[in-house]
C-alpha positions as CSV (number, residue, x, y, z in Angstrom):
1,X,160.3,79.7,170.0
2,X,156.2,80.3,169.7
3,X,153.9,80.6,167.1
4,X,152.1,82.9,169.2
5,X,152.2,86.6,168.7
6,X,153.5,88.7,171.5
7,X,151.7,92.2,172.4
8,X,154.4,93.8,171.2
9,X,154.0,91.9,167.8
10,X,150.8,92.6,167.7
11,X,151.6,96.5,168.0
12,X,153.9,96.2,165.1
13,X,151.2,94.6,163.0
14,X,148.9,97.9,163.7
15,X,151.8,100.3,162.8
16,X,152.2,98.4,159.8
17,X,148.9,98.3,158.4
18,X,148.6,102.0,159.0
19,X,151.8,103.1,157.1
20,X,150.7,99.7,154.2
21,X,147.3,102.0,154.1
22,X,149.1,105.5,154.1
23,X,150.9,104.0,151.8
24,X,147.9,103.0,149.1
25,X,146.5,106.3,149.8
26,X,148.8,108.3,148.7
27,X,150.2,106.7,145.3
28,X,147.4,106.0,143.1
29,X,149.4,105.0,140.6
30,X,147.7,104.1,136.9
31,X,149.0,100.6,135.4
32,X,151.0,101.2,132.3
33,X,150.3,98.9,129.4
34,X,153.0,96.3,130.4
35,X,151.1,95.5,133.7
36,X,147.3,95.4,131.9
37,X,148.6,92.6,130.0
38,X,149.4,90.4,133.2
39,X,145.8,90.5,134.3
40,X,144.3,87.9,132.5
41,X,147.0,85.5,134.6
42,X,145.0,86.4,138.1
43,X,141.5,86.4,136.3
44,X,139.2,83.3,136.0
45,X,139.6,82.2,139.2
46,X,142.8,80.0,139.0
47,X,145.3,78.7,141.8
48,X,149.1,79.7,141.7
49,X,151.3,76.8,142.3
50,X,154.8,77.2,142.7
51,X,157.6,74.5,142.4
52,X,161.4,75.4,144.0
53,X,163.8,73.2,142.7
54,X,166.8,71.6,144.0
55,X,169.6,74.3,142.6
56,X,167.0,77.4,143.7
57,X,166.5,76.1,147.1
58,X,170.2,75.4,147.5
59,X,170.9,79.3,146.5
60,X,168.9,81.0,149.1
61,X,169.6,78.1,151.9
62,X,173.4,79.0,151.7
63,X,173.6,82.2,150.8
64,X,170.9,83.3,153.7
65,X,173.2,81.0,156.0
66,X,176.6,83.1,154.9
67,X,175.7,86.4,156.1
68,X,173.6,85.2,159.6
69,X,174.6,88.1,161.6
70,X,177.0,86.7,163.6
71,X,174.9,88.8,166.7
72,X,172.5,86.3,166.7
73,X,174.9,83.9,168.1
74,X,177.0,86.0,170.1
75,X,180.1,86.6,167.7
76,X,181.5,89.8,166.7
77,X,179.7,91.5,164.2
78,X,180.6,92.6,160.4
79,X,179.4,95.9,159.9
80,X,177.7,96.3,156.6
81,X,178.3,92.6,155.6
82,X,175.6,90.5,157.2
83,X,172.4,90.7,157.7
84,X,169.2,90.2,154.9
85,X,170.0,88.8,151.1
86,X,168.6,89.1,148.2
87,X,168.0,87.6,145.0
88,X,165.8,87.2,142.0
89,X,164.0,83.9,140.9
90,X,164.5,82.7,137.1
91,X,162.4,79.9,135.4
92,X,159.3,79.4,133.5
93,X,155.5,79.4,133.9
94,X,153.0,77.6,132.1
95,X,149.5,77.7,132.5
96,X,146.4,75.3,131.8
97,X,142.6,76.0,132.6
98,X,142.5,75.9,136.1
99,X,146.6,77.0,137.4
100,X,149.5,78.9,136.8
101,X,152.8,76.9,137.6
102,X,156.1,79.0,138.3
103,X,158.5,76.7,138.2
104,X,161.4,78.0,140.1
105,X,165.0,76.7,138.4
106,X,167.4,79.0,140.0
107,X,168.1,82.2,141.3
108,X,171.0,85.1,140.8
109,X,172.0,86.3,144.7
110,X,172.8,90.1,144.4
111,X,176.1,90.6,145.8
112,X,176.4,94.8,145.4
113,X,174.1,96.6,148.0
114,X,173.4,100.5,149.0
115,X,172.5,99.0,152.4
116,X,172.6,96.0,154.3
117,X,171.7,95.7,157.9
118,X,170.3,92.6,160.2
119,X,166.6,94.2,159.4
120,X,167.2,95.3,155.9
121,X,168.7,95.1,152.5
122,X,168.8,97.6,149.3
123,X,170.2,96.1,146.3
124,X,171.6,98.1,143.8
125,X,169.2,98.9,141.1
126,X,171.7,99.2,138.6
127,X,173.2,95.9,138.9
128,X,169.8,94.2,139.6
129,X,169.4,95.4,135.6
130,X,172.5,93.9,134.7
131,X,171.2,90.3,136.0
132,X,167.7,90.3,134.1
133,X,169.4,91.8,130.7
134,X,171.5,88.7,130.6
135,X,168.8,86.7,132.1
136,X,166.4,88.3,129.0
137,X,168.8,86.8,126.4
138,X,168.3,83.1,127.3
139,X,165.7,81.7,125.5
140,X,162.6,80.4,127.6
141,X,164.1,82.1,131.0
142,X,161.7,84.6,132.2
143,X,162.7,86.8,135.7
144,X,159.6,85.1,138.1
145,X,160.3,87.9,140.9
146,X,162.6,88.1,143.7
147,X,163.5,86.3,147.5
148,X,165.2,87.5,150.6
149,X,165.7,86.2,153.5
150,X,164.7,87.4,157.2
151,X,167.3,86.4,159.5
152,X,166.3,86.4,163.3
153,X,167.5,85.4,166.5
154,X,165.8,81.9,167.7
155,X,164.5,83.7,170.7
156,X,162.5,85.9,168.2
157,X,161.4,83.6,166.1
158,X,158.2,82.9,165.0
159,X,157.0,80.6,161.7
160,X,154.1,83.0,160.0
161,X,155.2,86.1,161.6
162,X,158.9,86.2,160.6
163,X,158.2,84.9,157.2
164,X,155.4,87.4,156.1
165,X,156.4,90.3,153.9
166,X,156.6,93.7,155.6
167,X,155.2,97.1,154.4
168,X,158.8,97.9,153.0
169,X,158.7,94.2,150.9
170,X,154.9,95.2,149.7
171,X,156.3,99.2,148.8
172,X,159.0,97.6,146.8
173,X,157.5,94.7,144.9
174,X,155.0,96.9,143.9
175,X,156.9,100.0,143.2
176,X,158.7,97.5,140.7
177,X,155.9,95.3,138.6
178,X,156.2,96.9,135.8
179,X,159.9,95.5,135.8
180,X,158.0,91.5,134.8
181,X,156.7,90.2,132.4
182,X,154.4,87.8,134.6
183,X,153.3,89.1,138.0
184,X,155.9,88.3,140.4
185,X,156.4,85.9,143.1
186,X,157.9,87.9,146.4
187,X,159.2,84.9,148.3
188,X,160.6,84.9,151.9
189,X,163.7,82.5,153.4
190,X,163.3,83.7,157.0
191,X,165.6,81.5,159.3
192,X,166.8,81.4,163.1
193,X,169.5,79.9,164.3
194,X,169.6,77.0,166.8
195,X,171.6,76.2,170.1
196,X,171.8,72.9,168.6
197,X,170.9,70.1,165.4
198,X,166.9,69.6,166.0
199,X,166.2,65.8,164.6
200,X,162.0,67.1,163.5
201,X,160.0,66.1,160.5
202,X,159.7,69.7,157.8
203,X,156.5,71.1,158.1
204,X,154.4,71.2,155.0
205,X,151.6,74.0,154.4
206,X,150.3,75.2,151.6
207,X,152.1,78.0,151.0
208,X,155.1,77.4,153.5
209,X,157.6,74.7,154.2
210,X,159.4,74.9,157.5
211,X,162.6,73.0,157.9
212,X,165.6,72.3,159.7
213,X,169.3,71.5,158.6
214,X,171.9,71.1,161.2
215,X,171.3,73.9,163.7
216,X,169.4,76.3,161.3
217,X,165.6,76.0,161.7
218,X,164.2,77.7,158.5
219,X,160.7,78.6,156.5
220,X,160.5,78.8,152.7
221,X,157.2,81.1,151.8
222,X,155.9,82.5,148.2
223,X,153.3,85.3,148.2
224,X,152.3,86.8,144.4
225,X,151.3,89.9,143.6
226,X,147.8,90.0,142.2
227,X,147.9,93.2,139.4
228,X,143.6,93.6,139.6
229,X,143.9,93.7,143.5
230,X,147.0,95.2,144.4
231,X,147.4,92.4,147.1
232,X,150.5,90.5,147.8
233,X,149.0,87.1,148.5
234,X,150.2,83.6,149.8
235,X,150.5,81.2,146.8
236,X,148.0,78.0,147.0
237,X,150.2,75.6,146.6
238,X,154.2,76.0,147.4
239,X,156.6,72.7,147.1
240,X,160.1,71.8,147.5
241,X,161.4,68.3,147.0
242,X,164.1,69.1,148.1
243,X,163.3,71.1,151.4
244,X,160.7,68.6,152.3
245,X,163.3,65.5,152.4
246,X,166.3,67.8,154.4
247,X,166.7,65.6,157.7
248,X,169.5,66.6,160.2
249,X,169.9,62.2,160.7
């Protein structure tokens, strides 16, 4: 495993950025009314800090672990069953002069997809509704956004490139902002796993946290989607009590 980024890598990077600006090219697409009135949360200049909590972090740690393609670590395959999850984030935010806090109490992990594969997922958009109209109904629960995870083999894996978003996680997120209430966090669980337990200290960046626990090396990562700009950015500060104390001794 490298941090580096191979040629091939850095091909991919270029084809993406063409279809991302092909993309924006061809769907100027005006903000209705419900999106205007999140601007004022990206305005003024303020940082985004986002807090994970025990039961959130918990969520996406096993449910990203259950569907591993079994591929990956040479084991039979089940068609259509593993591969990427996803899941939205429920919890608050609260803001004061100079941040926004999301604070990130749990999540719902979509269990009904159109399509699942080791490289993608498409969740129902019907049952996705389901989720946020009984998440609505609880008083002071607000939908934050969505996570998925990016499962690769450990041969493949890299820390920022597996767990940036793609041109497909940018199309989506923003194809559904008008769907929140706040601009939404589009957070990434990529994950590889291991030939064995690895006994090292988490990793704590800004906007990333990589871990291990047992033989599953994994990186937590939050990016927002900034309404004026159109730009799905990393978050300025990320934390996760309980990702930052995981130890496999």
């Amino acid at each position: 495993m490298t941090d580096t980024l191979t040629k091939h890598q850095l091909r991919e990077i270029r084809e993406m950025l063409l279809e991302f600006r092909s993309y924006l090219d061809s769907n100027h697409v005006a903000l209705d009314e419900s999106v205007h009135q999140m601007r004022h949360i990206n305005e003024g200049g303020k940082i985004v800090r986002v807090n994970v909590h025990d039961g959130a972090l918990i969520s996406m740690l096993t449910s990203s672990v259950e569907v591993y393609p079994s591929q990956y670590v040479g084991d039979a395959p089940l068609l259509g069953q593993e591969g990427e999850v996803f899941g939205n984030l429920f919890g608050t935010v609260e803001e004061d002069d100079d941040c926004i806090t999301y604070e990130v109490l749990g999540t719902s992990v979509t269990q009904t997809y159109l399509i699942r594969t080791e490289e993608a997922c498409c969740p129902s958009s019907h049952h996705l509704m389901k989720i946020r109209q009984i998440a609505d109904s609880i008083p002071g629960l607000t939908c934050l956004g969505r996570f998925h995870s990016h499962p690769y083999p450990s041969s493949q894996f890299t820390t920022l490139w597996n767990s940036h978003w793609s041109p497909q996680d940018y199309i989506s997120t923003f194809a559904s902002v008008r769907e929140y209430r706040v601009p939404p966090l589009e957070m990434i669980f990529a994950l590889a796993a291991l030939q064995s337990e690895k006994k090292r200290q988490p990793v704590i960046k800004p906007s990333y946290i990589v871990s291990y626990c047992k033989n599953f090396k994994f990186v937590l990562r939050s990016f927002i989607f900034d309404v004026n700009k159109r730009t799905l950015d990393d978050v300025a500060v990320l934390r996760c009590q309980l990702a930052e104390k995981i130890r496999n001794w």
